[in-house]
C-alpha atoms as one frame of an Amber mdcrd trajectory, in Angstrom:
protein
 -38.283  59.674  -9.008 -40.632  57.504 -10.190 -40.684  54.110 -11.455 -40.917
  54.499 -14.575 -38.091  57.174 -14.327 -36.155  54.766 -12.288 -36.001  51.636
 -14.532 -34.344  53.175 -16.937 -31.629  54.228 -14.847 -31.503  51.084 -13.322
 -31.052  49.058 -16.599 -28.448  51.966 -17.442 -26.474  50.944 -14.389 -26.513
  47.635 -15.257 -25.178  47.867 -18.544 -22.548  50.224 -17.055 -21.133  47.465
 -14.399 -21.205  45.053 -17.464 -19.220  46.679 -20.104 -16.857  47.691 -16.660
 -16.417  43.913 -16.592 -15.901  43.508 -19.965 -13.059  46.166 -20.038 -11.411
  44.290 -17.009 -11.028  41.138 -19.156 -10.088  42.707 -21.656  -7.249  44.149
 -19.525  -6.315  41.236 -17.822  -5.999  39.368 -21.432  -3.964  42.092 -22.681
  -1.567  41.925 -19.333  -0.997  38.297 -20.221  -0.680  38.710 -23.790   2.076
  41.192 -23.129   3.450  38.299 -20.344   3.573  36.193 -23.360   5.055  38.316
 -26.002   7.740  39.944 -24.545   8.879  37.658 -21.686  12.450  36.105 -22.625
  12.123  32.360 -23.954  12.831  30.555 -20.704  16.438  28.021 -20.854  14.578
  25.419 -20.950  13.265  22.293 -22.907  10.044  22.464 -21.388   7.496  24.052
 -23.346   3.907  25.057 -22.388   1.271  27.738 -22.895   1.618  30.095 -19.853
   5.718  30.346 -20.617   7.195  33.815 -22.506   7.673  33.410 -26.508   8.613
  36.922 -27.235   6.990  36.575 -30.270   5.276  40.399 -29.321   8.593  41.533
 -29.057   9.793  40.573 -32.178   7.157  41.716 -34.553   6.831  45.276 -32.671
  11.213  45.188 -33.377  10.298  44.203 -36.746   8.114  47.047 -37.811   8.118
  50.801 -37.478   7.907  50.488 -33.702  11.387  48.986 -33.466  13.165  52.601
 -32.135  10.379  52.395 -29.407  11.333  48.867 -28.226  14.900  49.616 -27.287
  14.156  51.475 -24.023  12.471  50.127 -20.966  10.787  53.936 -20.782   9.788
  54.007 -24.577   8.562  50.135 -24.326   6.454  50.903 -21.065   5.237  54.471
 -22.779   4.117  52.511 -25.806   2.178  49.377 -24.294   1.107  50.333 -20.450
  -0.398  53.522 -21.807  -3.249  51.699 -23.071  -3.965  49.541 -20.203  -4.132
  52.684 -17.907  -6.650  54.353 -20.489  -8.264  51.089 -20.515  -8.089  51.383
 -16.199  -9.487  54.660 -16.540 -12.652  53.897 -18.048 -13.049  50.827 -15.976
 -13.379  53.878 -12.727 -15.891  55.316 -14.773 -18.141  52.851 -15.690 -18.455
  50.661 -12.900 -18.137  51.040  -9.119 -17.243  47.352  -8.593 -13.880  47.406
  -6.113 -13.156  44.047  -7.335 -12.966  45.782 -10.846 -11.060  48.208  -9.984
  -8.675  46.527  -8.214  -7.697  44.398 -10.945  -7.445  46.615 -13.430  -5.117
  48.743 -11.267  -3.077  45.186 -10.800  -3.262  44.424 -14.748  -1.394  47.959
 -15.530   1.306  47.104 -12.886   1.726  44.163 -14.092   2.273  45.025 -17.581
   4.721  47.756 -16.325   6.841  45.120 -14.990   6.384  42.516 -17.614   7.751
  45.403 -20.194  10.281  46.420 -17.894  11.547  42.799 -17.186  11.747  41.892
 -20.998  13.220  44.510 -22.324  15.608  45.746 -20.039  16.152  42.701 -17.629
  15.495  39.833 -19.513  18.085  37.572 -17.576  16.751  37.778 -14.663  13.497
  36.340 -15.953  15.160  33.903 -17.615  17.278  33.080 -14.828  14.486  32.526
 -12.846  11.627  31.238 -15.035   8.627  30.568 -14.158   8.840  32.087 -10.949
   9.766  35.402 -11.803   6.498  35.336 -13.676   4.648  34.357 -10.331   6.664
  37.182  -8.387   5.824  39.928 -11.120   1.704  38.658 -11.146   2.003  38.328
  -7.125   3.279  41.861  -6.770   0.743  43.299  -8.776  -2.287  42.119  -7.489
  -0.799  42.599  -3.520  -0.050  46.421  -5.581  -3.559  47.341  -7.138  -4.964
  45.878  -3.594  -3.375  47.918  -1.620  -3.935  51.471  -3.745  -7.468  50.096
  -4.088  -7.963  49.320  -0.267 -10.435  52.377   0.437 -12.722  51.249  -2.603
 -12.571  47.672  -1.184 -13.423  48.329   2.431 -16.342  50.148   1.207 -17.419
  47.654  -0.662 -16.759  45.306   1.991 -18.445  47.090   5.053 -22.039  46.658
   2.579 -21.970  42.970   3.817 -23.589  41.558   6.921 -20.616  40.440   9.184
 -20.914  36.598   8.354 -19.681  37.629   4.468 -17.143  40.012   6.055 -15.399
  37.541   8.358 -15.853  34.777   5.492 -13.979  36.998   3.033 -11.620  38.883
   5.230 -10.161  36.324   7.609  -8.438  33.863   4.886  -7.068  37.020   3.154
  -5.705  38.077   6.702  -4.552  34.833   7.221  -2.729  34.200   3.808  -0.836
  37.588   4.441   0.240  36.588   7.882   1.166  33.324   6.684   3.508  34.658
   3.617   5.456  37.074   5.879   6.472  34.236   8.245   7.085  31.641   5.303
   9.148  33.211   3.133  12.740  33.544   2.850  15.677  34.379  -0.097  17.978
  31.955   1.741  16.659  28.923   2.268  14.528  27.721  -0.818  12.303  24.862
   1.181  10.722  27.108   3.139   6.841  27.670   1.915   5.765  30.340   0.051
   9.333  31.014  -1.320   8.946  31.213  -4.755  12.149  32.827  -5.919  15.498
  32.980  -3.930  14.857  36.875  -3.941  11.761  36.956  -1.913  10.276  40.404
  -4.187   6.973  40.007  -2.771   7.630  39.451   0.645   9.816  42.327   1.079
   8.664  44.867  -1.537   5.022  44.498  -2.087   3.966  43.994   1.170   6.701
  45.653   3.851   7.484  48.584   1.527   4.714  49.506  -0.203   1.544  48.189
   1.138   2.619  48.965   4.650   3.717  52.499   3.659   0.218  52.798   1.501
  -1.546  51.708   5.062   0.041  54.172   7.466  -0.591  57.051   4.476  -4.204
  56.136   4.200  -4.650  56.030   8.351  -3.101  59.547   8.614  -4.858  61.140
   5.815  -8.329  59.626   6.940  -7.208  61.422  10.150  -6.773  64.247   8.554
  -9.921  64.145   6.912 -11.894  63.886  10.217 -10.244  66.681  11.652 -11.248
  68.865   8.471 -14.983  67.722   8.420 -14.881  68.651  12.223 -14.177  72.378
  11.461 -16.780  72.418   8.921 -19.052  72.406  11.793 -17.811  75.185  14.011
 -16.792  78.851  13.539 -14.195  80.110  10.373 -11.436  80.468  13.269 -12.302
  77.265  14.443 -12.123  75.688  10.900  -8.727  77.552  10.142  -7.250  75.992
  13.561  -8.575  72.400  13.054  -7.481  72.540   9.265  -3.935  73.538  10.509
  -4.327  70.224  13.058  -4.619  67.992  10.389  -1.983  69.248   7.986   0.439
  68.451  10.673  -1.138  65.291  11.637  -1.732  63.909   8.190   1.539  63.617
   7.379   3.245  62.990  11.149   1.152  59.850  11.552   2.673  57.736   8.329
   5.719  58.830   8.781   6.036  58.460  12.677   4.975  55.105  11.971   7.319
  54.296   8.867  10.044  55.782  11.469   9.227  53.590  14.570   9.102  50.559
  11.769  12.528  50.992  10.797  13.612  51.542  14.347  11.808  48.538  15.991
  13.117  46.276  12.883   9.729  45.479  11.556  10.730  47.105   7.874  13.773
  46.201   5.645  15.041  49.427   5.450  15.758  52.487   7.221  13.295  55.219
   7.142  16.313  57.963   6.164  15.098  61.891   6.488  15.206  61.756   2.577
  12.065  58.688   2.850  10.278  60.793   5.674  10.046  64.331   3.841   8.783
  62.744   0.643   6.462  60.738   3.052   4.838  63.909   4.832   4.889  65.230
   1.151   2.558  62.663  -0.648   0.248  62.750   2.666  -0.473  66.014   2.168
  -0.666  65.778  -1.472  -3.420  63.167  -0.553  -4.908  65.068   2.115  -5.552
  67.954  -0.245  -6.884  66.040  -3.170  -9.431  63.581  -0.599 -10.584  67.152
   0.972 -11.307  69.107  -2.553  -9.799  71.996  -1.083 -12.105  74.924  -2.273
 -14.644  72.954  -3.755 -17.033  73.194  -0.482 -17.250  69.293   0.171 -20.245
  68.446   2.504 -19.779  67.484   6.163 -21.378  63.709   5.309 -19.534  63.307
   2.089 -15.842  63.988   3.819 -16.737  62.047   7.034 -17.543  59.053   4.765
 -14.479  59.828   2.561 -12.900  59.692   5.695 -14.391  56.457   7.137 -13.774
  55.031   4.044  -9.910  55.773   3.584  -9.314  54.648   7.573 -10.766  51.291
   6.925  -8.893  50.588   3.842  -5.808  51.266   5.997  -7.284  49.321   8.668
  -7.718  46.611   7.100  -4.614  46.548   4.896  -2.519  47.524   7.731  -3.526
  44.934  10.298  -2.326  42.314   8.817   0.988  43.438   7.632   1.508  44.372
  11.133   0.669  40.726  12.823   2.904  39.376  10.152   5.672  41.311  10.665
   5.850  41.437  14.501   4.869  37.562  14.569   8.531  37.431  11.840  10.555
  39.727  14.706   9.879  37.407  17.404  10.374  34.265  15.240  13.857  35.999
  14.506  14.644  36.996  18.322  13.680  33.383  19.647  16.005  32.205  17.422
  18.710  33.564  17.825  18.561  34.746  21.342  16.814  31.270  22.644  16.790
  28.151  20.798  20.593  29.127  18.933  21.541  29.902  22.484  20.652  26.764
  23.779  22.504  24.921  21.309  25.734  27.012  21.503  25.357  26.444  25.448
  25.196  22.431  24.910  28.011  22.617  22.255  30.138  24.720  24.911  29.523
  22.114  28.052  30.777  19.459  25.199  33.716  21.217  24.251  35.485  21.497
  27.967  34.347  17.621  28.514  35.893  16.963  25.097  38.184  19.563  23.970
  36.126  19.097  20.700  33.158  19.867  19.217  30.712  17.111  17.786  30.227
  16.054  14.212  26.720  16.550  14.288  24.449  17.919  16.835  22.726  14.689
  17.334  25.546  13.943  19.606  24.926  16.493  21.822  21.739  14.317  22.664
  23.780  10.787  22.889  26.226  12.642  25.376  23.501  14.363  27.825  23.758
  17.753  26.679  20.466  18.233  25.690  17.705  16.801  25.622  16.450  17.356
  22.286  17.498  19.516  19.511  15.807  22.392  19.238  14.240  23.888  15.656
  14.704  27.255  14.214  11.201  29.358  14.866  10.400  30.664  11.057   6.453
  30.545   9.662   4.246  28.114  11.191   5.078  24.360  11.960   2.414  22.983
  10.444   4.097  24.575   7.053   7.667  23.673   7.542   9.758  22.042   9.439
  13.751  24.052   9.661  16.731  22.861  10.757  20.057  24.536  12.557  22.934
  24.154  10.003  25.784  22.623  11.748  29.693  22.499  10.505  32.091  21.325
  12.842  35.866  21.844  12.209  36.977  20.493  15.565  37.847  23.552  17.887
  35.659  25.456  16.162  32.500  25.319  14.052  29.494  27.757  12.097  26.024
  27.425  13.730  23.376  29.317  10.859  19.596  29.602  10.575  17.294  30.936
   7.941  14.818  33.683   8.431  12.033  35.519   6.771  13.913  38.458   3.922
  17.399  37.779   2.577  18.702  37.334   6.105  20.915  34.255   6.674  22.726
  34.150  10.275  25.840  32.814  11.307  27.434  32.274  14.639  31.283  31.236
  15.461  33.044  30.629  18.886  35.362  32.086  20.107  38.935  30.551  19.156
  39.788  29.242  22.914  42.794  27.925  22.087  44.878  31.118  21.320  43.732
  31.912  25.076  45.110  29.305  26.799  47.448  30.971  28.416  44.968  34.177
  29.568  43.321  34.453  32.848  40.037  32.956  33.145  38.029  36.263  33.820
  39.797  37.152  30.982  38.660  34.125  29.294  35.058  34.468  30.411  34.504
  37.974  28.485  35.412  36.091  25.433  31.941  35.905  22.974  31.291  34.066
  19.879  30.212  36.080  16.592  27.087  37.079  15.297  26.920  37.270  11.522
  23.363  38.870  12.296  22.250  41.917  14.929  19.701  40.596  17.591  16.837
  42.979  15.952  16.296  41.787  12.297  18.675  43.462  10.016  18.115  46.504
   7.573  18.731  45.539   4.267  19.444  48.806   2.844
């Protein structure tokens, strides 16, 4: 091509990116117009821009559109529809990730705006401004992660100074929120609603199972693009390799999650078929099947789609191990050391303290020790302590809705019972020592 033939192309790109960037805002203004049309008016005096006015709400309820408005399904048919048209021509008029990405996050988020207002309104309402956060927060960690092969892409164009510059605080915020934030104890960072949404369904449901599914179809994709090289029988045995792989690697890894209590829920035979099912389903569609893809276009497809699980995954993983230990030490080490201490003071005694500070003034420890949730330069937790004389509750916070209790035994119906008998005797755990399911 020559020049001449180029710069017009060229300048046609150019205006393509821009009116892609012009269709993003637009998008993102329309996901916060419907944020402030049909989010409930907040119970509240305080009044300011960013808050809900439902004023959208009203004039669609007004006008022929009213029958439309009184289902979440209808509601989300009439309004999201757009945005994802909108999303759609974003894809094809610009290759920016960035782009992308937030156009994918604007249509989730309008979802879940229309959803919230119309059929859930309380719980916004209930929950304010926050709710608003959670709902914006969730779909931007969303679009990310379904975006995360277009992103690493784009990243991997930059010299490694820009990479690390760009990659490390976003690996470091994500690490951060796991171990910061809790639904049970509302001081702890990052926890912007008592339910912590985010936390728990953005990132350890979905983006984690959107990781593992992009790792084992990018596997699958290699093993494809290596048949493409060698004989039909060959090809037929290698393309049989990675339909089994493809969908055994997320869901081997969504299984060992649940097991290993780094997921809130259990990975049920129901969750695994439907697992292997959308791998292949993505396997199939990332291959072309029949179309004849090239051997360099499917190995970078394939690249492409295992370092956009890479790089999602990694982090999710760090984050949720680093929460499973914080949990284990606590319970298992520091709680332990303070149930020890409050034991040696009950047989000196035949009470327990008031407070655990005299546990200290009486030589049975030597300081108190702190719950191990997030990082300390973030927050500082406490043990709860409630003494009721013979007895008493010993509870911590941790990341998820998980709140753990401990009680002592009740000695004193005992007194009579050997002291073997007496030694089998253990307190209760409200909590397991892995990190509970919580559904």
């Amino acid at each position: 091509m020559t020049s001449v033939e180029a710069a017009p192309a060229e300048r046609s790109g150019i205006w393509a990116r821009v009116v892609g960037w012009i269709l993003t805002t637009l998008l993102l203004a329309y996901a916060a117009l419907v944020h402030k049309g049909i989010g409930p008016i907040p119970n509240t005096l305080e009044s300011a821009w960013y808050l809900p006015s439902r004023f959208l709400l009203g004039t669609l309820q007004g006008s022929g559109l009213g029958a439309a408005m009184e289902s979440a399904g209808s509601a989300i048919a009439l309004l999201a529809l757009p945005a994802l048209a909108v999303t759609v021509a974003v894809s094809l008029t610009t290759r920016s990730a960035v782009a992308r990405m937030l156009s994918t996050a604007s249509v989730i988020a309008v979802v879940l705006f229309v959803y919230y207002g119309v059929q859930a309104p309380r719980v916004w309402s209930f929950f304010h401004w926050r709710w608003s956060g959670c709902m914006a927060l969730f779909s931007i960690c969303l679009g990310a992660a379904l975006t995360a092969p277009l992103l690493a892409e784009s990243w991997k164009r930059l010299g490694w100074p820009l990479r690390l510059l760009l990659y490390l605080p976003l690996f470091a915020a994500v690490v951060v929120f796991e171990r910061n934030a809790t639904g049970t104890d509302e001081a702890l960072s990052f926890a912007i609603s008592p339910w912590p949404a985010v936390q728990v369904f953005a990132l350890e449901v979905f983006a984690s199972a959107i990781a593992v599914l992009l790792l084992g179809v990018a596997f699958g994709l290699w093993m494809v693009n290596r048949g493409l090289k060698r004989t039909p029988a060959d090809r037929i045995a290698l393309s049989i390799v990675a339909a089994v792989l493809a969908p055994a690697i997320p869901t081997v890894a969504l299984w060992l999650g649940s097991k290993q209590g780094l997921l809130p829920f259990r990975a049920d035979p129901r969750l695994l078929a439907a697992t292997a099912v959308i791998a292949l389903a993505a396997l199939a569609i990332a291959t072309k099947l029949g179309v004849g893809r090239s051997s360099r276009k499917l190995a970078g497809r394939a690249r492409k789609w295992a370092w956009g699980g890479l790089l999602l995954g990694l982090p999710l993983l760090v984050g949720q191990i680093l929460t499973g230990l914080d949990y284990t030490v606590t319970r298992d080490v520091r709680a332990g050391q303070l149930i020890d201490a409050l034991q040696r003071h009950y047989e000196k005694e035949s009470l327990y303290p008031e407070n655990l500070e005299e546990l200290v003034e009486a030589g049975d420890l030597a300081e108190i020790p702190r719950p191990r949730i997030g990082f300390a330069f973030l927050s500082q937790q406490d043990f709860l302590y409630q003494s009721f004389g013979t007895s008493y509750v010993l509870e911590f916070s941790a990341p998820r809705w998980i709140q753990c209790a401990y009680n002592p035994p009740y000695l004193d119906e005992y007194e009579e019972e050997e002291e073997e008998e007496l030694e089998d005797l253990g307190g209760s755990w409200s909590c397991p020592s892995k990190p509970p399911e919580l559904w």
